[in-house]
N, CA, C and O atoms as a GROMACS GRO file, in nm:
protein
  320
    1UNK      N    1  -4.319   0.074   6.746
    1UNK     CA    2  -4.353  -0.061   6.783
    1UNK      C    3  -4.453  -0.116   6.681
    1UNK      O    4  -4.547  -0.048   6.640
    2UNK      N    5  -4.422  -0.260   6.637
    2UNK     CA    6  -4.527  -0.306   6.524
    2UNK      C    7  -4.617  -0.350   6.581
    2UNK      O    8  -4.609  -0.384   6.699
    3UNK      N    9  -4.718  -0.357   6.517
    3UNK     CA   10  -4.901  -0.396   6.581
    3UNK      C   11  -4.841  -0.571   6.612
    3UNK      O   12  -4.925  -0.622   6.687
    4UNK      N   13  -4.763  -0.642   6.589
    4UNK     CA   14  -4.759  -0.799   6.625
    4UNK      C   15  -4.692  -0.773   6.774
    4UNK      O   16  -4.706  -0.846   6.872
    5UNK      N   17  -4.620  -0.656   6.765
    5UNK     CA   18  -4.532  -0.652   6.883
    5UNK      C   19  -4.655  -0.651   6.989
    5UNK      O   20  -4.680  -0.748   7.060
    6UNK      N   21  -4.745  -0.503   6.993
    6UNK     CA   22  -4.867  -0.458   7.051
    6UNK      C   23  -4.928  -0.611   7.092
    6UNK      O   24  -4.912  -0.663   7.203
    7UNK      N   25  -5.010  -0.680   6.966
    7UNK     CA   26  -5.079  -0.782   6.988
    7UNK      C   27  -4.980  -0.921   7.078
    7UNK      O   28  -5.044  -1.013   7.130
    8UNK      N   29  -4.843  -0.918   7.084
    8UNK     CA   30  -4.777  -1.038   7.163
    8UNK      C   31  -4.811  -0.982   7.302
    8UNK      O   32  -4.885  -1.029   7.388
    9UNK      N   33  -4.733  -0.865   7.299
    9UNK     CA   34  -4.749  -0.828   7.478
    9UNK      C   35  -4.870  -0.828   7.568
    9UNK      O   36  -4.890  -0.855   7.686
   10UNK      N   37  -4.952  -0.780   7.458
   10UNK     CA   38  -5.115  -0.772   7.538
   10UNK      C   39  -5.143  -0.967   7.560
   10UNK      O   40  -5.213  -0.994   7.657
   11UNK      N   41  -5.102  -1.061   7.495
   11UNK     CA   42  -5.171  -1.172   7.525
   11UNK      C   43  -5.080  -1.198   7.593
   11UNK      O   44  -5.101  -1.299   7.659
   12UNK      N   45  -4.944  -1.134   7.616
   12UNK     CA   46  -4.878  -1.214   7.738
   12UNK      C   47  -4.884  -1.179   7.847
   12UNK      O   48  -4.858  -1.249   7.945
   13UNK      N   49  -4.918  -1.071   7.847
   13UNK     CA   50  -4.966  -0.995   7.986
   13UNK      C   51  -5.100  -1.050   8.031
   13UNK      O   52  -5.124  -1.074   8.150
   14UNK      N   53  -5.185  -1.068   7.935
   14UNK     CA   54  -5.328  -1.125   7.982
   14UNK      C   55  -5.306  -1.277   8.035
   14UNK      O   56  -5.360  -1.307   8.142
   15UNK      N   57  -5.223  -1.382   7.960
   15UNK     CA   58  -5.193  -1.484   8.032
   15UNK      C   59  -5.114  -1.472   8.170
   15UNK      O   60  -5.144  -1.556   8.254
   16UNK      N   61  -5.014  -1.378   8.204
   16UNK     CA   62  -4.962  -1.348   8.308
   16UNK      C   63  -5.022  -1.335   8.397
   16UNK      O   64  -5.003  -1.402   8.499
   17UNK      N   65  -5.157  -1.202   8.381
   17UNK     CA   66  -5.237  -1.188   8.492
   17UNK      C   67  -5.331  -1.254   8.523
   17UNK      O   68  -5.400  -1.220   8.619
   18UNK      N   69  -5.358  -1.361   8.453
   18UNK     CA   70  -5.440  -1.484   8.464
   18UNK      C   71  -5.386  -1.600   8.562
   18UNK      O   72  -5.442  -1.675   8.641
   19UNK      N   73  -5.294  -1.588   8.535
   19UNK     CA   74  -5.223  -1.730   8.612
   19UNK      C   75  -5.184  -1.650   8.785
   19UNK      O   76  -5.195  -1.688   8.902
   20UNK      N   77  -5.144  -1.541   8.729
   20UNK     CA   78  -5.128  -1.467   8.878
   20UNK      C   79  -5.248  -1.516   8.994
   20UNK      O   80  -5.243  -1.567   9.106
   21UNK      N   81  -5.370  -1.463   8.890
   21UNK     CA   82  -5.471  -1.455   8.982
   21UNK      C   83  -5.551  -1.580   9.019
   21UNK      O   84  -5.609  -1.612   9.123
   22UNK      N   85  -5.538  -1.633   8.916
   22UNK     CA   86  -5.562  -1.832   8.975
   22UNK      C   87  -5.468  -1.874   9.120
   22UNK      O   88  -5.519  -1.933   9.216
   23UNK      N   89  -5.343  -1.837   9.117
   23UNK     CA   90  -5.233  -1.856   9.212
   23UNK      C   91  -5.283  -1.789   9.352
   23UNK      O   92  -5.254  -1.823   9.467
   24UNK      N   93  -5.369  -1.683   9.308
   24UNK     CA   94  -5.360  -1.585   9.433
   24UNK      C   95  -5.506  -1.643   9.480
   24UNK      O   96  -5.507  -1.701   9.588
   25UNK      N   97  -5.624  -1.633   9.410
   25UNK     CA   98  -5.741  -1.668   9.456
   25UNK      C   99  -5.782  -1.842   9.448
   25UNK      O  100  -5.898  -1.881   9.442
   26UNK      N  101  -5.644  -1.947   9.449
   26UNK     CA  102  -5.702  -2.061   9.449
   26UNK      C  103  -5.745  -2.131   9.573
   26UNK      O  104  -5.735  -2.045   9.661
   27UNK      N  105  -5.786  -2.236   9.624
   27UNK     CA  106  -5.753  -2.289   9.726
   27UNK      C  107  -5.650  -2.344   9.754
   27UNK      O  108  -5.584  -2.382   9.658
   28UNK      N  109  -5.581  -2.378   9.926
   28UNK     CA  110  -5.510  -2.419   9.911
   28UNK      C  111  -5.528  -2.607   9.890
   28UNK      O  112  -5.623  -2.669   9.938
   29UNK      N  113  -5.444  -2.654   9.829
   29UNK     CA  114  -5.454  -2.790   9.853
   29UNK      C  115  -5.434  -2.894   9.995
   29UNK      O  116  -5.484  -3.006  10.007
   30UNK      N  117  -5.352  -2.826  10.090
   30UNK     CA  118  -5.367  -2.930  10.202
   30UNK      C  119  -5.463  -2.923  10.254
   30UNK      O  120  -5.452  -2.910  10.377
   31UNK      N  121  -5.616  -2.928  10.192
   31UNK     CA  122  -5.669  -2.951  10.272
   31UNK      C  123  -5.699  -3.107  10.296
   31UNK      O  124  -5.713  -3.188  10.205
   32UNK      N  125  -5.706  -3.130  10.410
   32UNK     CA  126  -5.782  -3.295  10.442
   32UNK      C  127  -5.893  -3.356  10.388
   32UNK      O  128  -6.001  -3.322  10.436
   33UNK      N  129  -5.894  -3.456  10.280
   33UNK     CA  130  -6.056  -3.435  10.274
   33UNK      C  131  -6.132  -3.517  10.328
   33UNK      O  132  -6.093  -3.607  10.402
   34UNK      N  133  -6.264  -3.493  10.292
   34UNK     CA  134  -6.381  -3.571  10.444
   34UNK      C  135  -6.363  -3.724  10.399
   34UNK      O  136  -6.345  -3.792  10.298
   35UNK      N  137  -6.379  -3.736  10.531
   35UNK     CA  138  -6.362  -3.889  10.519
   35UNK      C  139  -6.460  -3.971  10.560
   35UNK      O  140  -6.484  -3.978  10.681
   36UNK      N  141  -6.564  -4.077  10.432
   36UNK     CA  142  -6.644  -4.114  10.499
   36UNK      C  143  -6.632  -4.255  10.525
   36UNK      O  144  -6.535  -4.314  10.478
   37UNK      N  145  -6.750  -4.340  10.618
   37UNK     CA  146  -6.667  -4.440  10.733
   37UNK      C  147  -6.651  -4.562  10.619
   37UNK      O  148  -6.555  -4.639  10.617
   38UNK      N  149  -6.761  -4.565  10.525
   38UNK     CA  150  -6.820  -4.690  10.381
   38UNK      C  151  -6.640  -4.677  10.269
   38UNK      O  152  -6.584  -4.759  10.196
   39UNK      N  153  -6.606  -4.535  10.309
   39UNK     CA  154  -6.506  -4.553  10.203
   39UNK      C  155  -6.346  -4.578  10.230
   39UNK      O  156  -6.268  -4.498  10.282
   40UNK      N  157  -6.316  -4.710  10.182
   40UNK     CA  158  -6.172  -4.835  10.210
   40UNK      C  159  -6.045  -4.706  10.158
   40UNK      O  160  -6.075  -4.645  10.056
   41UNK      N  161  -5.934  -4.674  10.214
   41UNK     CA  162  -5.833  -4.632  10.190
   41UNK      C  163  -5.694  -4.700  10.200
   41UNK      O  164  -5.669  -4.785  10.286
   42UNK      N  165  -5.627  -4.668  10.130
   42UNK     CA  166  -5.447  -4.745  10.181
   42UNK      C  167  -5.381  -4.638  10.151
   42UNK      O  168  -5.409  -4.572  10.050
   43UNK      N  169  -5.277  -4.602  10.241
   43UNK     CA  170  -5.232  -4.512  10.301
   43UNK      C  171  -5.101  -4.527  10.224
   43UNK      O  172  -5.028  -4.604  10.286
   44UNK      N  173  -5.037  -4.476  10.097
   44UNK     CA  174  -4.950  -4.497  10.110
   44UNK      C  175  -4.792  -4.402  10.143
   44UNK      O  176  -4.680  -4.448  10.162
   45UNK      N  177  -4.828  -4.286  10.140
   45UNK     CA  178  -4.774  -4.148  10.240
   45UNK      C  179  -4.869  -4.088  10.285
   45UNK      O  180  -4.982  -4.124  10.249
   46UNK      N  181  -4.855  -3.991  10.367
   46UNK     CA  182  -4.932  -3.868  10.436
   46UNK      C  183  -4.974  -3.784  10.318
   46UNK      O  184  -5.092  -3.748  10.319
   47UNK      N  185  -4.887  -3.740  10.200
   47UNK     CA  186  -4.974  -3.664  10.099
   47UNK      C  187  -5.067  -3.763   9.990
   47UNK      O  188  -5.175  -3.730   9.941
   48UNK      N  189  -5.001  -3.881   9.966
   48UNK     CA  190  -5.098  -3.961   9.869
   48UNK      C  191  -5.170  -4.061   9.895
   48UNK      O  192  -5.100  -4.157   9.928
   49UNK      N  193  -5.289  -4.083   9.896
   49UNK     CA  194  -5.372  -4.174   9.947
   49UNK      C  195  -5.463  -4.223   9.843
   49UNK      O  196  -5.512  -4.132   9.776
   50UNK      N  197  -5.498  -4.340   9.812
   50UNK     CA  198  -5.593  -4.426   9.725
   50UNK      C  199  -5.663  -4.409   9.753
   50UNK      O  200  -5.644  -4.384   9.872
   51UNK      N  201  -5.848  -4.388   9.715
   51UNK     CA  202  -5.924  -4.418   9.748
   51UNK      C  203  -6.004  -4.549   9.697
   51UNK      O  204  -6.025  -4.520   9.580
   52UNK      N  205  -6.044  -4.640   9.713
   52UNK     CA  206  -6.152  -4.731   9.640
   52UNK      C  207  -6.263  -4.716   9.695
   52UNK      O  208  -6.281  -4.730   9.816
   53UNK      N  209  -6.375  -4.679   9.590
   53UNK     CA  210  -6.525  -4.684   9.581
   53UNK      C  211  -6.538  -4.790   9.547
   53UNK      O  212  -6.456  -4.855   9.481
   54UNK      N  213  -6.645  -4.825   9.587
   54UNK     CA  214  -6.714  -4.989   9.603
   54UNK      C  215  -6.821  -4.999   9.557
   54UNK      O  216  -6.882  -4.897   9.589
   55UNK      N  217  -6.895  -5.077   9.486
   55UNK     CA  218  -7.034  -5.028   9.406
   55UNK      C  219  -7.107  -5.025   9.538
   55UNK      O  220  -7.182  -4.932   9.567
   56UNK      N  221  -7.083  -5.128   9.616
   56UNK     CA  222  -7.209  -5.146   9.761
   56UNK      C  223  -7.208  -4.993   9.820
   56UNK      O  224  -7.303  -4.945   9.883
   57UNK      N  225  -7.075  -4.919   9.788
   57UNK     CA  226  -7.086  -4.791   9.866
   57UNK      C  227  -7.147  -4.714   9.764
   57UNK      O  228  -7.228  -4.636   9.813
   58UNK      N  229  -7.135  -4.705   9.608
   58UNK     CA  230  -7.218  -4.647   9.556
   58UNK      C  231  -7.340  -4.666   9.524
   58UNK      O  232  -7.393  -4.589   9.443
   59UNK      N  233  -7.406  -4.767   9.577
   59UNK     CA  234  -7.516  -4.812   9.570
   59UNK      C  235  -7.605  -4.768   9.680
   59UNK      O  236  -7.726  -4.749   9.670
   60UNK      N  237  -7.526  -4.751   9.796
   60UNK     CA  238  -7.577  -4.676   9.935
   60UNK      C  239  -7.601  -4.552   9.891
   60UNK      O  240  -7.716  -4.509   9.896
   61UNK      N  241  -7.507  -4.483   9.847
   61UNK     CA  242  -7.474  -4.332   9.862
   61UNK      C  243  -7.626  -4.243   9.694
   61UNK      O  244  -7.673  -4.129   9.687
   62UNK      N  245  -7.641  -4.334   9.623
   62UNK     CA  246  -7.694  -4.297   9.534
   62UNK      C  247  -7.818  -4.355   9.542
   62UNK      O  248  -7.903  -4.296   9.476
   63UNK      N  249  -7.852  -4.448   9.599
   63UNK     CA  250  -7.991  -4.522   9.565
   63UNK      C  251  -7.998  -4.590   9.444
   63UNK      O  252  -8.111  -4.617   9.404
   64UNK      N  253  -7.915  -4.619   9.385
   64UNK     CA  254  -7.942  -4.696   9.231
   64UNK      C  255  -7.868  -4.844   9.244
   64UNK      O  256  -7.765  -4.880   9.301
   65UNK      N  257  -7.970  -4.913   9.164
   65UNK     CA  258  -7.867  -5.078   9.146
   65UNK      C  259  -7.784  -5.083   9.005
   65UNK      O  260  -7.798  -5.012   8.905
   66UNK      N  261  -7.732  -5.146   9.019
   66UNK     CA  262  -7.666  -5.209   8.942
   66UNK      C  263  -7.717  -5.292   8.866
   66UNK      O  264  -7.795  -5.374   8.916
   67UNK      N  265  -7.684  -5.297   8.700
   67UNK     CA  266  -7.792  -5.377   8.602
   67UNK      C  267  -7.648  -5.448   8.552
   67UNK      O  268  -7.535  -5.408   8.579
   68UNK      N  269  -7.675  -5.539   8.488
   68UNK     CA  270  -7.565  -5.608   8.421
   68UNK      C  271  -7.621  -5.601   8.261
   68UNK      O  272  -7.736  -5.610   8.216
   69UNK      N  273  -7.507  -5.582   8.203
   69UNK     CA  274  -7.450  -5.554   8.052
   69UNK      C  275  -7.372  -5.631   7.977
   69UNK      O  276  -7.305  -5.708   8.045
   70UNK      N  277  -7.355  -5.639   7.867
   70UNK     CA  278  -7.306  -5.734   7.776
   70UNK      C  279  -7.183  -5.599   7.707
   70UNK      O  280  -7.228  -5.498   7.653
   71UNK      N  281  -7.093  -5.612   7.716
   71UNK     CA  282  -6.974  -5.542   7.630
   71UNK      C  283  -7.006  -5.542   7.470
   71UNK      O  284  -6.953  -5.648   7.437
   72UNK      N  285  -7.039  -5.509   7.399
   72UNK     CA  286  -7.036  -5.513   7.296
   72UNK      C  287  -6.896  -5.495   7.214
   72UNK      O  288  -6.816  -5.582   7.179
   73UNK      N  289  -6.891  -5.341   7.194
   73UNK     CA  290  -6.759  -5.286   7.091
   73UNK      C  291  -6.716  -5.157   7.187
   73UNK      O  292  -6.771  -5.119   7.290
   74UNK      N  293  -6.627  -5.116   7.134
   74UNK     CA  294  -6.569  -4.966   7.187
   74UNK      C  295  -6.600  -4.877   7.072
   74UNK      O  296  -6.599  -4.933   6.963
   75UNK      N  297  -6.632  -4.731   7.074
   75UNK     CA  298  -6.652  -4.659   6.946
   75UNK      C  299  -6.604  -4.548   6.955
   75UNK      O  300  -6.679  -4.456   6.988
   76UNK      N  301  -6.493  -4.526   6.933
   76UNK     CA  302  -6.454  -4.342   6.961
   76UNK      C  303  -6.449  -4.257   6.876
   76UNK      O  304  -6.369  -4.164   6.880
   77UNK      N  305  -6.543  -4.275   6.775
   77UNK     CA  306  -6.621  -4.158   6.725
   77UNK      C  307  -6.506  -4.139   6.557
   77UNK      O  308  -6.506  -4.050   6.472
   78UNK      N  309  -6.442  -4.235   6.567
   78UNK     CA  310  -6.297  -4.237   6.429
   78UNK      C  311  -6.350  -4.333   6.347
   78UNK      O  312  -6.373  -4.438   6.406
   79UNK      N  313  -6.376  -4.331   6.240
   79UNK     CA  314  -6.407  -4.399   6.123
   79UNK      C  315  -6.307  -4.446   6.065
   79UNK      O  316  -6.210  -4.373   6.084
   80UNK      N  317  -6.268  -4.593   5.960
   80UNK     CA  318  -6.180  -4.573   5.917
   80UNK      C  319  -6.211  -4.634   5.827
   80UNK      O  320  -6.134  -4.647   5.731
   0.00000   0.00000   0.00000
């Protein structure tokens, strides 16, 4: 067996037993989540639901106001 052979199987086995064990020790997803009374929902099946946060609700929930800002530019870090 060639050492590339050695070195494929060992990383495929290590990704294998990785994903295994994410699968085995994750949570499950149905869970319900908490629902609080400030936060507006629309229902649009039983598995998918919108939420909208509201600044007034994040303004409750955090203690902070809201400052107003001027947009300037966008900058993502690309020069050209």
């Amino acid at each position: 067996m060639k050492l590339s052979d050695i070195k494929t199987l060992i990383t495929s086995g290590t990704i294998i037993l990785a994903v295994g064990l994410y699968l085995v020790f994750s949570k499950p997803t149905d869970e319900q989540p908490q629902t609080n009374d400030n936060i507006q929902y629309n229902s649009v099946t039983q598995e998918q639901k919108h939420y909208r946060i509201t600044p007034e609700l994040a303004m409750n929930e955090t203690g902070k106001q809201l400052i107003d800002v001027e947009f300037i530019s966008a900058n993502d870090g690309l020069s050209l």
